[in-house]
PyMOL Python script that loads the backbone (N, CA, C, O; Angstrom):
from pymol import cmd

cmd.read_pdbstr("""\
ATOM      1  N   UNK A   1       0.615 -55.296  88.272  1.00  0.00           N
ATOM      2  CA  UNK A   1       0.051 -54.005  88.594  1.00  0.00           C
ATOM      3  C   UNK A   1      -1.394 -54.204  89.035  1.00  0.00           C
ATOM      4  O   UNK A   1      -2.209 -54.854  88.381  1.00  0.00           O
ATOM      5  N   UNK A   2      -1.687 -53.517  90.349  1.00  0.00           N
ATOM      6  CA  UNK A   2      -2.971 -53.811  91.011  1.00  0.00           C
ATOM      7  C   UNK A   2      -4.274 -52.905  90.277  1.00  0.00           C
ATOM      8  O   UNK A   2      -3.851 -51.806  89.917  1.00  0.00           O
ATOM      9  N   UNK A   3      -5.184 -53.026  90.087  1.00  0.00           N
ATOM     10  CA  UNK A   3      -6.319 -51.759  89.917  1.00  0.00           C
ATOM     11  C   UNK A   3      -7.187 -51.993  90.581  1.00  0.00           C
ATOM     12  O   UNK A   3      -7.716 -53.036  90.966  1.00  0.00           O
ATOM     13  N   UNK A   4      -7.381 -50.805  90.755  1.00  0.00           N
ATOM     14  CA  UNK A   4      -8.875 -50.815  91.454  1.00  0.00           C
ATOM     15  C   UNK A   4     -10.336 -50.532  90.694  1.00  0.00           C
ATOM     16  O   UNK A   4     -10.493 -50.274  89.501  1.00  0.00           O
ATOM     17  N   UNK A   5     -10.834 -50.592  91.197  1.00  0.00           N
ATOM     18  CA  UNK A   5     -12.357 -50.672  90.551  1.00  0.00           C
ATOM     19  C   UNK A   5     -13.136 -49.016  90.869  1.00  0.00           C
ATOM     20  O   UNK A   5     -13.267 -48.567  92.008  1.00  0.00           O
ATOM     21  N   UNK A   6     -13.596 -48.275  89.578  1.00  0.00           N
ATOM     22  CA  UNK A   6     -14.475 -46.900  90.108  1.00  0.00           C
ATOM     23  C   UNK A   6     -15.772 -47.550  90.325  1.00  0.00           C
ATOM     24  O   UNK A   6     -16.399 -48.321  89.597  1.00  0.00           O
ATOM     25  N   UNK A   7     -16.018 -47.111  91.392  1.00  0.00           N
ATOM     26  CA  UNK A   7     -17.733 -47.181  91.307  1.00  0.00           C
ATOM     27  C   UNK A   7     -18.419 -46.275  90.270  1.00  0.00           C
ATOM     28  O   UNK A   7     -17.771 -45.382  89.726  1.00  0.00           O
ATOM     29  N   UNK A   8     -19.943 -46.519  89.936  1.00  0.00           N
ATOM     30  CA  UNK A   8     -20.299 -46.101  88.823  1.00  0.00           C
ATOM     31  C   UNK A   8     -20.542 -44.852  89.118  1.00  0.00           C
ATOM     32  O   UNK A   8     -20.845 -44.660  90.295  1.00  0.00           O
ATOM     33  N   UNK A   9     -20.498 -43.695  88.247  1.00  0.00           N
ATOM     34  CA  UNK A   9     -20.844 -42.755  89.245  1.00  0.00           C
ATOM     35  C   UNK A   9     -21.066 -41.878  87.398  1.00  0.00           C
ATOM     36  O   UNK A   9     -20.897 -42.507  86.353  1.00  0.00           O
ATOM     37  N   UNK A  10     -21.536 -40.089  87.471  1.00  0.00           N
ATOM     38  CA  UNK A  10     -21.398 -39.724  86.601  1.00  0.00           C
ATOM     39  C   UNK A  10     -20.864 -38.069  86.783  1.00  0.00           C
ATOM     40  O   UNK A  10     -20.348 -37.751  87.855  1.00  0.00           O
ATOM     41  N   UNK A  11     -21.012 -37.103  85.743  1.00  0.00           N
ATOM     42  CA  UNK A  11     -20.382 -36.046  86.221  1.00  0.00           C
ATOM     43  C   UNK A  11     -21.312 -34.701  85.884  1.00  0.00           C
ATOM     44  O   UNK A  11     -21.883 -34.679  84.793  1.00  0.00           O
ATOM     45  N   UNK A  12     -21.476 -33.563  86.818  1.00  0.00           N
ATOM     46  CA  UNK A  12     -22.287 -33.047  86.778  1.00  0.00           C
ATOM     47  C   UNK A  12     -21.995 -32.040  85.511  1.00  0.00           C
ATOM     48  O   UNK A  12     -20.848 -31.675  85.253  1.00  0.00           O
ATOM     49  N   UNK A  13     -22.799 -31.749  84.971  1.00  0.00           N
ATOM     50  CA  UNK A  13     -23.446 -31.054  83.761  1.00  0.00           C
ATOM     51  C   UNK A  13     -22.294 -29.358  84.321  1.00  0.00           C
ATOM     52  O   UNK A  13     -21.407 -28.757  83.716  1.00  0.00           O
ATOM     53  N   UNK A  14     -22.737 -29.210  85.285  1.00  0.00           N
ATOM     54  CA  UNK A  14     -22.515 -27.741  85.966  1.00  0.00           C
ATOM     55  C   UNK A  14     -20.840 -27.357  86.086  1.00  0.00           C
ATOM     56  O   UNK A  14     -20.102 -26.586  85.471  1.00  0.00           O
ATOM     57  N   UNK A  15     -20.654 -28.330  87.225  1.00  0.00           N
ATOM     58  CA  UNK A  15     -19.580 -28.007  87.664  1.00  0.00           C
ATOM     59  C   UNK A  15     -18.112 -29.327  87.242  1.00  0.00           C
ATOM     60  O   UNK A  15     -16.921 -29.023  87.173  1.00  0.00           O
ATOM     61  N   UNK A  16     -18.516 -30.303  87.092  1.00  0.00           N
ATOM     62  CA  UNK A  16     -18.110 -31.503  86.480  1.00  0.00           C
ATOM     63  C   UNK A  16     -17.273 -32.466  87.259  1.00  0.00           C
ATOM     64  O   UNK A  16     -16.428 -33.328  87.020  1.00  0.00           O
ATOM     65  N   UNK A  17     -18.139 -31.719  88.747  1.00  0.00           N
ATOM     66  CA  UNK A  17     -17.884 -33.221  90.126  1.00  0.00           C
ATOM     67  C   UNK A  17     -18.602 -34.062  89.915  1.00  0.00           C
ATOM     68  O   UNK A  17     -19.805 -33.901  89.711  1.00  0.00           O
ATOM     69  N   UNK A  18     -17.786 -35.541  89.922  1.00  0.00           N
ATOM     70  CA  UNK A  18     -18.342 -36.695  89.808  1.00  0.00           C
ATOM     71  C   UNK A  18     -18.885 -36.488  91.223  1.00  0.00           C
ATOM     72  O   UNK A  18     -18.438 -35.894  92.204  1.00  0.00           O
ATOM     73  N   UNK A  19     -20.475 -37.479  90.891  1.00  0.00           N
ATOM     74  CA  UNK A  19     -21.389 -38.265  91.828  1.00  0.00           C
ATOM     75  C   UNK A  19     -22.148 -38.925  91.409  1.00  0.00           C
ATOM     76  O   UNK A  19     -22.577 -38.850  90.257  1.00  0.00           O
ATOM     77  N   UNK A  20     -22.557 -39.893  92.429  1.00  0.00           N
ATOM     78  CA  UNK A  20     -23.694 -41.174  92.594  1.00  0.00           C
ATOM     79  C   UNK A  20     -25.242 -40.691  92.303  1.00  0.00           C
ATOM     80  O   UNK A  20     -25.993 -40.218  93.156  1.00  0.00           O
ATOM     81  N   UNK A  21     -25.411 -40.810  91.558  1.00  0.00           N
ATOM     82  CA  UNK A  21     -26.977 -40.754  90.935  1.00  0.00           C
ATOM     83  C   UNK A  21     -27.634 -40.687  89.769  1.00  0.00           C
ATOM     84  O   UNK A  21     -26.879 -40.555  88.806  1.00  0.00           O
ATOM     85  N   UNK A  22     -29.182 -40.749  89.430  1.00  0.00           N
ATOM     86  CA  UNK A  22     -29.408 -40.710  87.969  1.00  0.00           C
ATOM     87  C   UNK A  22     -29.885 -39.119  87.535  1.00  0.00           C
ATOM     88  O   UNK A  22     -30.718 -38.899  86.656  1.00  0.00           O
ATOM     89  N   UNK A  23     -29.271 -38.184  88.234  1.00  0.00           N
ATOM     90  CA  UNK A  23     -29.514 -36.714  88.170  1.00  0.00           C
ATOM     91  C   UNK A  23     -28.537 -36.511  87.178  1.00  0.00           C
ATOM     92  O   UNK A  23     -27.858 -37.455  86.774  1.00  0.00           O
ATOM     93  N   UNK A  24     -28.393 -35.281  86.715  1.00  0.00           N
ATOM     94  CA  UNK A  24     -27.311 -34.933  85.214  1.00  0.00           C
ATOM     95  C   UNK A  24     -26.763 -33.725  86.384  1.00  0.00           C
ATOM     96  O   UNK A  24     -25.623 -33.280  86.244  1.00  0.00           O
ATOM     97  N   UNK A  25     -27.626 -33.238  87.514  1.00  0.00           N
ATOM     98  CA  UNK A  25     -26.211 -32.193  87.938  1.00  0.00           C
ATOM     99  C   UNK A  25     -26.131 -32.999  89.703  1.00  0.00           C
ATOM    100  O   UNK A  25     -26.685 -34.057  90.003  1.00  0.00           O
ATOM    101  N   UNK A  26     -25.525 -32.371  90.375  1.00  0.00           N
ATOM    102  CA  UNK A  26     -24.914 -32.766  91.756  1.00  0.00           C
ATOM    103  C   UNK A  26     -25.523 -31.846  92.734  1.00  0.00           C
ATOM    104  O   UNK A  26     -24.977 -31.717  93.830  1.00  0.00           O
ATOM    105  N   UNK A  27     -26.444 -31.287  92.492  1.00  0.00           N
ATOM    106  CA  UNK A  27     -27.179 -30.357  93.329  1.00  0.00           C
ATOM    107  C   UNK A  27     -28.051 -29.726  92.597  1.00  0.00           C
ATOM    108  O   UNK A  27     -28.131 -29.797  91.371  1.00  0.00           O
ATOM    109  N   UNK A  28     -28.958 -28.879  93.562  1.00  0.00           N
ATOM    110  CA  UNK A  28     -29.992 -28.119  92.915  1.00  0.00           C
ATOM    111  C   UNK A  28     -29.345 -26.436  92.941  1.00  0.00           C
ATOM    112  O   UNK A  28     -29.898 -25.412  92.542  1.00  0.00           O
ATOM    113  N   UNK A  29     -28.528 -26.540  93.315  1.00  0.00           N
ATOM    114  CA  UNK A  29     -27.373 -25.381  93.391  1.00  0.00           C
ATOM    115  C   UNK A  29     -27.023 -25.344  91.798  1.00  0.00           C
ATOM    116  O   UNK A  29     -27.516 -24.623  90.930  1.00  0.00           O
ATOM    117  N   UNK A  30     -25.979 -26.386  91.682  1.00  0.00           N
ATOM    118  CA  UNK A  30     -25.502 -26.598  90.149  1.00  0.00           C
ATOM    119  C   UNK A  30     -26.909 -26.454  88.744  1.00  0.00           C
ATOM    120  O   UNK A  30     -26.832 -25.920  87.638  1.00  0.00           O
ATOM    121  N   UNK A  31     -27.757 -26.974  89.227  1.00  0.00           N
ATOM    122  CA  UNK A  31     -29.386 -27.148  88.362  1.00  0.00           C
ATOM    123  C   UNK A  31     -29.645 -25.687  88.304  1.00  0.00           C
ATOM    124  O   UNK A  31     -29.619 -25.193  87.177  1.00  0.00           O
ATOM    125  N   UNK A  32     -29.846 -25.047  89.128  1.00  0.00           N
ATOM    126  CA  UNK A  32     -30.510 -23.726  88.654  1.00  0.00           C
ATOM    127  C   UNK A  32     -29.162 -22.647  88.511  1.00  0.00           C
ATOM    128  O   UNK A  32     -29.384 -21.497  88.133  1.00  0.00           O
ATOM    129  N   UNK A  33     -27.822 -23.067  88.820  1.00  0.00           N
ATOM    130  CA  UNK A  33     -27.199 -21.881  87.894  1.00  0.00           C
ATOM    131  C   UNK A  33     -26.698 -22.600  86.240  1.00  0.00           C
ATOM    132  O   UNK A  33     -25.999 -22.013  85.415  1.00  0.00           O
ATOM    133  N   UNK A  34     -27.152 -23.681  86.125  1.00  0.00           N
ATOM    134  CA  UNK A  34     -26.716 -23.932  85.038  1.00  0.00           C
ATOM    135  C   UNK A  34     -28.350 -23.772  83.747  1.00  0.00           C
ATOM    136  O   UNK A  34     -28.493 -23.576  82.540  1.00  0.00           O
ATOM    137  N   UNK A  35     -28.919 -23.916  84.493  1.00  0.00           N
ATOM    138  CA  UNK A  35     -30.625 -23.209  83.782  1.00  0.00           C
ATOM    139  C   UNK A  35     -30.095 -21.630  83.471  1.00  0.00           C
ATOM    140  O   UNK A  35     -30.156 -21.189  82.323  1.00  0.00           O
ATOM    141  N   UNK A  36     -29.569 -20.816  84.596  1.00  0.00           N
ATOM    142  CA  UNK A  36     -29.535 -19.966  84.311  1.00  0.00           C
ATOM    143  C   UNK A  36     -28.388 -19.032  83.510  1.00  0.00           C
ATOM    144  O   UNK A  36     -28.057 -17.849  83.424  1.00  0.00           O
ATOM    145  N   UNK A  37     -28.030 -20.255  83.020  1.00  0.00           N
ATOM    146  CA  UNK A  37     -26.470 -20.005  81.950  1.00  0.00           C
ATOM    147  C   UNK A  37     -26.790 -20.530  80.801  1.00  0.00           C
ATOM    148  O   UNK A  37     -25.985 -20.402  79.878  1.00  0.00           O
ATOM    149  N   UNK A  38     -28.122 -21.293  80.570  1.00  0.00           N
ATOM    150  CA  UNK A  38     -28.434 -21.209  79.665  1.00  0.00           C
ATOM    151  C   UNK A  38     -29.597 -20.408  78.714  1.00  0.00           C
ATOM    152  O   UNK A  38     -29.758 -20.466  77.495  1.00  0.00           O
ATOM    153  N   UNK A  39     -30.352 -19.628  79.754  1.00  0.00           N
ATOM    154  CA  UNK A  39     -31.350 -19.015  79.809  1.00  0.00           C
ATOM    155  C   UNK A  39     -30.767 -17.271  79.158  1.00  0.00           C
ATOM    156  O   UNK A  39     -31.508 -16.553  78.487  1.00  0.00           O
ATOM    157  N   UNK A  40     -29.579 -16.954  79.485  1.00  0.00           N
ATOM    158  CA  UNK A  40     -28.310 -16.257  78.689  1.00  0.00           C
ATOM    159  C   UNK A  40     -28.003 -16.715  77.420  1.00  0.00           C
ATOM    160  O   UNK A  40     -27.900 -15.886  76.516  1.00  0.00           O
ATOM    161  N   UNK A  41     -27.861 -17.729  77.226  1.00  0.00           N
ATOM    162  CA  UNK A  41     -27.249 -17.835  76.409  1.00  0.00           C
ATOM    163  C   UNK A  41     -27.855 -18.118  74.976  1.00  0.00           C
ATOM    164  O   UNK A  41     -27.320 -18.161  73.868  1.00  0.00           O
ATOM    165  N   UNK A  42     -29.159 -18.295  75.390  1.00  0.00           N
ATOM    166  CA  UNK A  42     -29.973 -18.540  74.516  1.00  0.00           C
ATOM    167  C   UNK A  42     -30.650 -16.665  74.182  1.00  0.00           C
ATOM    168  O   UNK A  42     -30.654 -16.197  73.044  1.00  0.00           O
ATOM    169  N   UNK A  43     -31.131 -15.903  75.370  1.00  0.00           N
ATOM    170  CA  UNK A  43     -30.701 -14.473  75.283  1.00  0.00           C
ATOM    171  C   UNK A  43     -30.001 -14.058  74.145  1.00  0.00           C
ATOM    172  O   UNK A  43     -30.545 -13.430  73.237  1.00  0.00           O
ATOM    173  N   UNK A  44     -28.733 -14.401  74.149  1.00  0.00           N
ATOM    174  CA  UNK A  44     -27.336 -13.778  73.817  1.00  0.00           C
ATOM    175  C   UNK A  44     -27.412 -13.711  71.997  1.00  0.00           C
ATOM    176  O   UNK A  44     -27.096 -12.866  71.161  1.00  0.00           O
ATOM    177  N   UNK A  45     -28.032 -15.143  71.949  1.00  0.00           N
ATOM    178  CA  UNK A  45     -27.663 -16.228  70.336  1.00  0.00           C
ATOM    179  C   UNK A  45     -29.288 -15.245  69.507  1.00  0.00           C
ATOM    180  O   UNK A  45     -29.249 -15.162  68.279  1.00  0.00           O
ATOM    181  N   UNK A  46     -30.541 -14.603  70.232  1.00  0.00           N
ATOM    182  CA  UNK A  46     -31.877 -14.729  69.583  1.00  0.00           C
ATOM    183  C   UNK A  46     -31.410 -13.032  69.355  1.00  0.00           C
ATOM    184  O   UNK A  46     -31.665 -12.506  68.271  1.00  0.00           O
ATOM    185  N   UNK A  47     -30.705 -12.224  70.473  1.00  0.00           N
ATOM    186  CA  UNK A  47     -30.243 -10.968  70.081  1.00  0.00           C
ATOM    187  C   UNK A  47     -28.935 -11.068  68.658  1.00  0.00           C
ATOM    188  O   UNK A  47     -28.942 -10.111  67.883  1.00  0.00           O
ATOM    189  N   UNK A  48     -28.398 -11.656  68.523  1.00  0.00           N
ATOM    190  CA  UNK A  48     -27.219 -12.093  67.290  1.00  0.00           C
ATOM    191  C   UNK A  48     -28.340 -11.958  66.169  1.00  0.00           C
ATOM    192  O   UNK A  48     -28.313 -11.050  65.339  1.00  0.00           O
ATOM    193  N   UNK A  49     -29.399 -13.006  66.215  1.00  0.00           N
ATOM    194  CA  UNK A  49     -29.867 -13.326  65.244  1.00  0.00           C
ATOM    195  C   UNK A  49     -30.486 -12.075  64.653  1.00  0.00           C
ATOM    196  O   UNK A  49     -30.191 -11.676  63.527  1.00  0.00           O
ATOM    197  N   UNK A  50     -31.336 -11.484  65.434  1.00  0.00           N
ATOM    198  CA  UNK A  50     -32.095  -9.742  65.239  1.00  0.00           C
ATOM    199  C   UNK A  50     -31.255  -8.881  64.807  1.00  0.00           C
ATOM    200  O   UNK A  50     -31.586  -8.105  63.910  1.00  0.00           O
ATOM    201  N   UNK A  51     -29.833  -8.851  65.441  1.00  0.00           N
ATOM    202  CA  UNK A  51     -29.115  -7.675  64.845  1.00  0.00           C
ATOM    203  C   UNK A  51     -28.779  -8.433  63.839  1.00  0.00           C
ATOM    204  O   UNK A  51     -29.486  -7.988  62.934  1.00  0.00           O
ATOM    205  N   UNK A  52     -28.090  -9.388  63.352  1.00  0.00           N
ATOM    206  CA  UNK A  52     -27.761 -10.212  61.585  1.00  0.00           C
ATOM    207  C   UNK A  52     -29.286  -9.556  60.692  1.00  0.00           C
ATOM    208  O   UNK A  52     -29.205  -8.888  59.661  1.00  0.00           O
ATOM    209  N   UNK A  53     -30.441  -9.891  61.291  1.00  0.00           N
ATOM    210  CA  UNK A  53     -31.678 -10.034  60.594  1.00  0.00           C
ATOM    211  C   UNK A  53     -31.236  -8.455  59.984  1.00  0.00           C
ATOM    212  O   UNK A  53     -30.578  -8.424  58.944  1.00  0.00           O
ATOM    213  N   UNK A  54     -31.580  -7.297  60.593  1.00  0.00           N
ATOM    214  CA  UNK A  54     -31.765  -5.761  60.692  1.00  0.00           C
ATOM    215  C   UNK A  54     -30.732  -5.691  60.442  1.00  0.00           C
ATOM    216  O   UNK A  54     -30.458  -4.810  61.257  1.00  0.00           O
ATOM    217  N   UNK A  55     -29.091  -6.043  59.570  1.00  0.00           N
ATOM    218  CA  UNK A  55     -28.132  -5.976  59.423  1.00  0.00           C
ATOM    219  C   UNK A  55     -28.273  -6.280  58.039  1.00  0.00           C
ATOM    220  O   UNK A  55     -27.779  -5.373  57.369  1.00  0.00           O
ATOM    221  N   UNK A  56     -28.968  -7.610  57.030  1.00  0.00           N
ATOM    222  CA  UNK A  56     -29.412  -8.222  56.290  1.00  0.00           C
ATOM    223  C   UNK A  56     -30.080  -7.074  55.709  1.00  0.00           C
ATOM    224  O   UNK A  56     -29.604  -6.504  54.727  1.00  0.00           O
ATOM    225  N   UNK A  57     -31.359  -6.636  56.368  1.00  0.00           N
ATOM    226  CA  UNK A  57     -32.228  -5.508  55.533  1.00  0.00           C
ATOM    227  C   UNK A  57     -32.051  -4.589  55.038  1.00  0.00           C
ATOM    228  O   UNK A  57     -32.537  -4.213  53.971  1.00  0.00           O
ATOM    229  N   UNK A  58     -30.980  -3.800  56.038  1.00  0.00           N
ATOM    230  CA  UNK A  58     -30.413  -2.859  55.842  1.00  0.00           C
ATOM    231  C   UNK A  58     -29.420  -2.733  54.484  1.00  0.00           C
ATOM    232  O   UNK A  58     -29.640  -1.887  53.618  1.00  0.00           O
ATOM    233  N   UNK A  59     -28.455  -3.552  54.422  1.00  0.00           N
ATOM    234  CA  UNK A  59     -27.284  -4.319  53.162  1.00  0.00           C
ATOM    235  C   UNK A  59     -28.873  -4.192  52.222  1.00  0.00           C
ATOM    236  O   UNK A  59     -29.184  -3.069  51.823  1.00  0.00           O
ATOM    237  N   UNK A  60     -29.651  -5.182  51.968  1.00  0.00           N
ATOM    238  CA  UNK A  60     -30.532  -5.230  51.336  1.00  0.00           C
ATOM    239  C   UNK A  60     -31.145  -3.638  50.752  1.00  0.00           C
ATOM    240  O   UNK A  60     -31.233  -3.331  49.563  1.00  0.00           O
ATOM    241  N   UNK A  61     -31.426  -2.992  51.617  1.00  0.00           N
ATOM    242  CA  UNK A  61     -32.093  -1.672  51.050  1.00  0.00           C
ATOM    243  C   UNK A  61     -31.060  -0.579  50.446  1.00  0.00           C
ATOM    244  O   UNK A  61     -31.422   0.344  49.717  1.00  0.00           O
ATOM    245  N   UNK A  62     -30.086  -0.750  50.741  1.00  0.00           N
ATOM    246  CA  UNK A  62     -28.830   0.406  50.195  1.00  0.00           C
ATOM    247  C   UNK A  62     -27.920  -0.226  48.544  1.00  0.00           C
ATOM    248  O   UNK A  62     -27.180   0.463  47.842  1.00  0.00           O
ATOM    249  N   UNK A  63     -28.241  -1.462  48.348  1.00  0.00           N
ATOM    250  CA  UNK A  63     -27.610  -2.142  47.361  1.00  0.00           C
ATOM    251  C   UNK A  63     -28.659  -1.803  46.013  1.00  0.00           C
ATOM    252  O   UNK A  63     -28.405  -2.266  44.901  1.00  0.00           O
TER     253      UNK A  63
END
""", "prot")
cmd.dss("prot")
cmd.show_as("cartoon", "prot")
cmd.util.cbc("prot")
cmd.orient("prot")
């Protein structure tokens, strides 16, 4: 059985097309929507935390 050889290559962060380079995404396309999926998501997790917090106080003041 023959094999062949991959060239080295890695896979983008974003979209998870392999390519040739020491970048983590495959474009500056993939780079700034994946900044901006995390820039949400970090959003998403600091609003969780505020409503738990004011959720906490609340339990707290009625007990």
């Amino acid at each position: 059985m023959a094999t062949s050889k991959i060239a080295q290559h890695r896979h983008c962060r974003s979209c998870g097309k392999a390519f040739v380079s020491d970048d983590k995404y495959c474009s500056s396309e993939c780079k700034n929507q994946s900044t901006t999926t995390i820039q949400k998501k970090k959003r998403q997790l600091m609003f969780l935390y505020a409503i738990s917090f004011i959720v906490l106080i609340v339990a707290l003041l009625f007990l």
